[in-house]
C-alpha positions in Angstrom: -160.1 23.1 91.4 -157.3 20.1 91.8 -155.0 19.7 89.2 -156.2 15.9 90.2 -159.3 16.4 89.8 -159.6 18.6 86.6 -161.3 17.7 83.7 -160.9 18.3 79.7 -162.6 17.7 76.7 -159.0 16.1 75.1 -156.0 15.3 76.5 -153.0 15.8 73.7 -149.4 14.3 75.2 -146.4 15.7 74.0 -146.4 19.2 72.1 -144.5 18.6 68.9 -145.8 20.3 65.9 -148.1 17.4 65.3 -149.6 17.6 69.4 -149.8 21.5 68.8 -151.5 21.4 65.1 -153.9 19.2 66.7 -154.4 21.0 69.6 -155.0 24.0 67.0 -157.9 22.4 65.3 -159.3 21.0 68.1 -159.5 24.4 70.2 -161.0 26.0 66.5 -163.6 23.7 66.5 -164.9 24.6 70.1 -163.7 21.6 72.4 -161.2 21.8 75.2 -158.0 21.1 75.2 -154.9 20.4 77.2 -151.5 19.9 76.1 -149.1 17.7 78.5 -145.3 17.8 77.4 -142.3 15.8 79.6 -140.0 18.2 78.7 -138.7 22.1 79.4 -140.1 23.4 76.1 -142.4 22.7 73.2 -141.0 21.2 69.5 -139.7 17.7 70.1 -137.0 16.9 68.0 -137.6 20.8 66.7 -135.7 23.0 69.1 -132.3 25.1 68.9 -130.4 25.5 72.7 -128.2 28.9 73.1 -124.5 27.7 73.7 -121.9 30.0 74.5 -123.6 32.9 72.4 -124.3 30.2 69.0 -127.3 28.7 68.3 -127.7 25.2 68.3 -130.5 22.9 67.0 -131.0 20.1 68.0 -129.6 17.9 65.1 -129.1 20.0 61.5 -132.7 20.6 60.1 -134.0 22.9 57.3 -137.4 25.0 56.6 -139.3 24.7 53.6 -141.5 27.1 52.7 -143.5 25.1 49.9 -145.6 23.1 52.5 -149.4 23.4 52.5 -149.4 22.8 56.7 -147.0 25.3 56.8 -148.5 27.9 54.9 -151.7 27.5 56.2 -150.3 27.7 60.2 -147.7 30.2 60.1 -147.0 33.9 59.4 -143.8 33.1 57.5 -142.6 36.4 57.5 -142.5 36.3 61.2 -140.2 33.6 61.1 -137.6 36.0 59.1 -136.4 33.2 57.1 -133.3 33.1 55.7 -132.3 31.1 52.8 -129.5 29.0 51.5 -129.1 29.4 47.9 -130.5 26.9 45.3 -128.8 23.9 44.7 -125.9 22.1 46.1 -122.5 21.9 46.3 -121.2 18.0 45.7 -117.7 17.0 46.9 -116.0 14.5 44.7 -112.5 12.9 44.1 -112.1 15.8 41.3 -113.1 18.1 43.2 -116.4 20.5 44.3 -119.4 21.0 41.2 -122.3 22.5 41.5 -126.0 21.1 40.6 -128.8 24.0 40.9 -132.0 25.2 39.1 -131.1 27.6 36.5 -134.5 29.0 36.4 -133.8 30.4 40.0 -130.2 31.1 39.4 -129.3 31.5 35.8 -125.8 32.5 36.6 -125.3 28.9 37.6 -126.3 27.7 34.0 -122.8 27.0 33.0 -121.9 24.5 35.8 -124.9 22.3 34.3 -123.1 22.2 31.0 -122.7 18.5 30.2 -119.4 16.6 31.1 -119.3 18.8 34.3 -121.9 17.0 36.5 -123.4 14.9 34.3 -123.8 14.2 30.4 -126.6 15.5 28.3 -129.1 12.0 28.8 -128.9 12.5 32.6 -129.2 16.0 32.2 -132.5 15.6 30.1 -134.0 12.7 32.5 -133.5 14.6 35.9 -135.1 17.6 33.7 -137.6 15.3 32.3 -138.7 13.8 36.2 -138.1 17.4 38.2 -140.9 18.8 35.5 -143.1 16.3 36.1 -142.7 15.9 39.6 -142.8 20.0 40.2 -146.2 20.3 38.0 -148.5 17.1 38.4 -150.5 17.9 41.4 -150.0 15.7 44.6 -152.6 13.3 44.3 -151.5 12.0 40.9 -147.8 11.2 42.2 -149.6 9.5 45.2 -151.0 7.0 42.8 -147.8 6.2 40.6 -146.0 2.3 41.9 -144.5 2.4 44.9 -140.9 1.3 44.3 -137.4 2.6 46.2 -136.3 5.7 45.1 -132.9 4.2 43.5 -135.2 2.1 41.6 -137.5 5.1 40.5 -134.5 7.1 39.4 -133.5 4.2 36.6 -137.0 3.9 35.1 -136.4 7.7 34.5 -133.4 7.3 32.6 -130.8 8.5 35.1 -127.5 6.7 35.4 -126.1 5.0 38.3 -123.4 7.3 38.0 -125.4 10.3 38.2 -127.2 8.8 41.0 -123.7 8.4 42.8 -122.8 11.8 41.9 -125.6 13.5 42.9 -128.8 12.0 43.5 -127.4 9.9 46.2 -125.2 12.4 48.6 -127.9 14.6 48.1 -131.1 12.8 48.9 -128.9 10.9 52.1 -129.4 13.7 53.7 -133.4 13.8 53.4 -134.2 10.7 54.3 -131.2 9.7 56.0 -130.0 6.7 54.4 -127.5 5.9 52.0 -128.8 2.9 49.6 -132.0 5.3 48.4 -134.3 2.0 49.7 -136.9 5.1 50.7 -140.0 5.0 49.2 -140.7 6.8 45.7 -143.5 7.9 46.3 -142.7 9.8 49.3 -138.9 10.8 47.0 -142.0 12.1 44.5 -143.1 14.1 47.0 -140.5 15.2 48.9 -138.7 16.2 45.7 -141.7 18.4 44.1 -142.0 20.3 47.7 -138.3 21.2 47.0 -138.3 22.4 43.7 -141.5 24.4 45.0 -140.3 26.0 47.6 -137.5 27.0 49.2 -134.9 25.9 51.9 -134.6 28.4 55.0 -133.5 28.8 58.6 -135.6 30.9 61.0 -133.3 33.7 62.1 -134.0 31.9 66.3 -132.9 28.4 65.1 -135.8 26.1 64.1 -136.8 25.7 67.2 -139.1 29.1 66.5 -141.5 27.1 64.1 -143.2 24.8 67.3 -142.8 28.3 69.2 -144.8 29.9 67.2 -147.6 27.2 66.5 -147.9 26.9 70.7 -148.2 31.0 70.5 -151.3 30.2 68.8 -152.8 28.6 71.5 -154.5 30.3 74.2 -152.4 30.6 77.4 -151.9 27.4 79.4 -153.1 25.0 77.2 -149.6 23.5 77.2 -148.3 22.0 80.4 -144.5 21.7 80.4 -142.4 19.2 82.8 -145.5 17.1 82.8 -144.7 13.5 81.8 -147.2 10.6 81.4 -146.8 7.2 83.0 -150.0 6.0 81.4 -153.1 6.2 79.9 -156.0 5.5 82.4 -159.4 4.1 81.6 -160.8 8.0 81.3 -157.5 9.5 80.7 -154.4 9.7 81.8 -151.5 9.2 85.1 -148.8 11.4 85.0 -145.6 10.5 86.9 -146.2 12.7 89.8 -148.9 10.1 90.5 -152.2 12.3 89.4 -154.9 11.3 87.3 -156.2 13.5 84.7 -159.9 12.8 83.4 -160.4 13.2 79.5 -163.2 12.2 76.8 -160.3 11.5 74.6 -156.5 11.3 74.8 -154.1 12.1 71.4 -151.0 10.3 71.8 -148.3 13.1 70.1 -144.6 11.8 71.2 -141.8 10.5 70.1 -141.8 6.5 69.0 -140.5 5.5 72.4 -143.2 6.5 74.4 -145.7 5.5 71.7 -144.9 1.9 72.3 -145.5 2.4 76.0 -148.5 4.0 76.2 -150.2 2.7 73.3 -148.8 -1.0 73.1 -150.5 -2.4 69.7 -149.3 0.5 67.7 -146.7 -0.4 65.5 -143.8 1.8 65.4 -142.0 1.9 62.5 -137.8 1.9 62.5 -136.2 5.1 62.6 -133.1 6.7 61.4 -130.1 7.9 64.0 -128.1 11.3 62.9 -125.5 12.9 64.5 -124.4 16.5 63.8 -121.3 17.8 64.9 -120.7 22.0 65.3 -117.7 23.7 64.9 -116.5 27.0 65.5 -114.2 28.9 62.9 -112.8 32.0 63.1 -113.8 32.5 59.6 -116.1 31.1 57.3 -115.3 28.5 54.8 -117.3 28.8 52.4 -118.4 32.5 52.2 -122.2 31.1 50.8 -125.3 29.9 52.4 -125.1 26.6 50.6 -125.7 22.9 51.8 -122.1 20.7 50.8 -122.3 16.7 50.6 -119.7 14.5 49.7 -119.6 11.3 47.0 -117.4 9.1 49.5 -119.8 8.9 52.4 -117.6 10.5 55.0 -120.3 12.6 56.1 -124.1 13.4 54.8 -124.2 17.3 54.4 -122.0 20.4 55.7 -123.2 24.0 55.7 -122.0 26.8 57.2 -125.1 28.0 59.5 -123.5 31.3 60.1 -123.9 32.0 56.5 -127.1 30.9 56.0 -128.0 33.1 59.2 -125.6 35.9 60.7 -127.1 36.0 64.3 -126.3 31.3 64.5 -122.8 32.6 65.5 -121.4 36.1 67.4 -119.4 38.3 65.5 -116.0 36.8 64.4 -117.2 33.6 64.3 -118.5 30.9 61.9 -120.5 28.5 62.7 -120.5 24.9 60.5 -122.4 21.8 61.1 -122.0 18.8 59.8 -124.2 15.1 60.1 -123.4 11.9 59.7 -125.3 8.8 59.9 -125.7 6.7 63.3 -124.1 7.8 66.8 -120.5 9.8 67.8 -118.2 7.1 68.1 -114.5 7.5 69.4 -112.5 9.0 66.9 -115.1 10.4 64.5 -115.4 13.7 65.3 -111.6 13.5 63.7 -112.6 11.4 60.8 -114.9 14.4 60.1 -113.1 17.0 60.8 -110.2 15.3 58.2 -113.0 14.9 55.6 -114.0 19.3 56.3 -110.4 20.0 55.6 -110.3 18.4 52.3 -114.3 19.0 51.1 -113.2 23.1 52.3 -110.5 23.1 51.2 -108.8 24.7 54.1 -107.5 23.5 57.5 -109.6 22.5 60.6 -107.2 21.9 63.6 -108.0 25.2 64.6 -111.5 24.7 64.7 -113.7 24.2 68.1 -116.0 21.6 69.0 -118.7 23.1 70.4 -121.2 20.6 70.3 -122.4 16.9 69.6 -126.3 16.6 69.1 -127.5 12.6 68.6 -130.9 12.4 67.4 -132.0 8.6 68.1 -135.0 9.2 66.0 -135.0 11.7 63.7 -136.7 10.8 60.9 -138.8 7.3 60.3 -137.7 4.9 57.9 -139.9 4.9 55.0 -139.5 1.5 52.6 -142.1 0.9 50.2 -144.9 0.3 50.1 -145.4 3.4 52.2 -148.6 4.3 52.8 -148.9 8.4 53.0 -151.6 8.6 55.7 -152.6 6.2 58.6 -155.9 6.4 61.0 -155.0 8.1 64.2 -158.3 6.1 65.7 -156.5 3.2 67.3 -159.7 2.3 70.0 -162.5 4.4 71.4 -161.3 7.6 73.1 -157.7 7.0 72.2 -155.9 8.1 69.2 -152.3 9.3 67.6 -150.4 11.4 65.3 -147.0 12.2 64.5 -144.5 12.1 61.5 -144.6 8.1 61.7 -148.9 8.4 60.8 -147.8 10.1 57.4 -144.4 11.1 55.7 -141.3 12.0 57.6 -141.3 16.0 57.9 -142.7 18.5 59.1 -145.6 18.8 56.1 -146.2 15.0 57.4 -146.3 15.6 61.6 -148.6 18.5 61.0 -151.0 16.4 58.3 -150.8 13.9 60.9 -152.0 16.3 63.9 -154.8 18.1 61.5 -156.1 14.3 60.7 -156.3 13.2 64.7 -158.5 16.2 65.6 -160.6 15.4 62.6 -161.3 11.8 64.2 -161.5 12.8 67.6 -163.8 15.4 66.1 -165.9 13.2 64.5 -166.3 10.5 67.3 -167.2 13.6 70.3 -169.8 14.8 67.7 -171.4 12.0 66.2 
């Protein structure tokens, strides 16, 4: 049979995690699926590139094991996860101080000794909100008052110092963006799946996690290089100018194309990052630990190398660093000023090896945020993605498991 004139139970464009956990269900639950991706490989905004012997992913991004989707999808121990240590380092005028769990890493107990971080009330409230936050059970932080995160951290007694020493460099990173205006509700969240779990690399970049969710899926349901122009009254055009015939199409991409083949869906803003990798002949740091920095020069630093040997050859280190926004003349050397004093060691030596802009990384999430979103936008059309739920991978999955729910229900009434 004609690619042009084959037929399908469900059409799922673009094979991110959310296309491929959706594709999962589906294909579970007996109806047939095929999964159309533009691009050379599967994972979206998830995939690492081999450069010159390093890997490189595709903007800095992190693992975390605590996530019910994750869990329930993937043999983590096939992954070979590697993790950075608990806690972080914070880079201030005075210097670098530590902020970490003690319960995972009693050694670390003395550098939460008040006057060192913080004093003994902001001590007590960030104790006081990470207990409750690690123990109440999801649905009860769902329901607490939707507020920004900055405000959220005042009603529990934290400082705006502390939340300038820590709370801010620290949780820029996450939700990429510096005034905390995210949604509490989703910090709530975000934070207890932290303290939960734990913060890893897969040992092949994090590009391995969509790998190994479209390993799941029987051979050739995904269809790489295979863009679509539009969506068709029974299906869909690709822009090799055939038709594909479906009972239902899942709209899985990125925001841009969202808007273009499904034009009433609003698209929410989204954040820009930029990560710049360099090459040292020697690591840095000597731990696997994520560094930020009080004075907004850059969101987070880590040495990927020592997080996970095989990032960089032998003899090498490899260290990425993001900031906010696009590269912009000049501030790959702003940066690399800011790693020489936040290292404590010089940089001119070091080698750019690559510049990875991610236009939309993550979605912006002001409250009110709601957590989920119908992926039923008219009969026989449908989508999912992080922008349906909460930015991360816990919230593209959800997203994916709720459309083939919907389209489930609607082919079986």
């Amino acid at each position: 049979m004609s690619a042009a004139r084959e037929t399908t139970d469900v059409l799922v464009v673009g094979a991110g995690v959310a296309g491929l956990a959706c594709a999962r269900d589906l294909l579970g639950a007996g109806v047939g699926v095929r999964v159309l991706e533009a691009s050379d490989g599967v994972g979206g905004r998830m995939r690492s590139d081999r450069v010159d012997g390093f890997v490189v992913d595709r903007g800095f991004q992190v693992f975390n094991t605590s996530y019910p989707q994750v869990r329930r999808r993937l043999v983590l121990k096939d992954l070979r996860l590697r993790p950075f240590t608990p806690g972080v380092l914070v880079h201030t005028p005075d210097g670098r101080l530590r902020f970490s769990d003690p319960t995972r890493r009693p050694r670390t107990l003395p550098d939460l000794l008040p006057g060192r971080l913080a004093g003994p009330r902001d001590l007590a409230a960030a104790g006081l909100l990470s207990a409750r936050d690690m123990l109440a059970p999801p649905r009860l932080l769902k329901r607490l008052r939707d507020t920004t995160t900055r405000a959220a951290l005042a009603d529990a007694g934290v400082s705006d110092a502390f939340v300038e020493t820590f709370f801010r460099p620290f949780l820029s990173g996450v939700f990429l963006e510096d005034r905390l205006e995210t949604s509490s509700r989703v910090f709530h969240l975000v934070w207890r799946s932290m303290l939960r779990g734990t913060l890893c690399l897969p040992a092949e970049g994090i590009g391995a996690v969509p790998r190994a969710l479209a390993a799941a899926l029987p051979e050739g349901t995904v269809r790489l290089g295979t863009p679509v122009e539009r969506l068709t009254a029974d299906g869909v055009a690709t822009a090799d100018g055939r038709e594909v015939p479906a009972r239902a199409v899942v709209v899985a991409t990125g925001p841009g194309p969202v808007a273009e083949l499904l034009p009433g869906v609003r698209v929410p803003d989204y954040r820009m990052v930029t990560t710049y990798y360099h090459v040292a002949p020697r690591s840095p740091l000597g731990e696997p630990t994520l560094l930020v920095d009080t004075r907004r020069r850059f969101l987070d630093t880590c040495v990927l190398s020592d997080v996970v040997p095989s990032y960089a050859p032998p003899g090498h280190a490899l260290v990425a660093t993001s900031v906010l926004g696009r590269d912009e003349e000049r501030r790959e050397h702003g940066v690399r000023e800011a790693l020489a004093e936040a290292y404590g060691t010089g940089t001119d030596g070091w080698d750019l090896l690559a510049v990875r802009t991610v236009e939309d990384a993550l979605p912006a999430m002001p409250p009110p945020q709601p957590l989920t979103r119908t992926a039923r936008v008219s009969p026989g059309r449908y989508v999912c993605g992080d922008h349906r739920a909460t930015g991360s991978v816990q919230g593209a999955l959800a997203s994916g498991a709720r459309a083939a729910r919907e389209v489930l229900r609607d082919l079986r009434p």
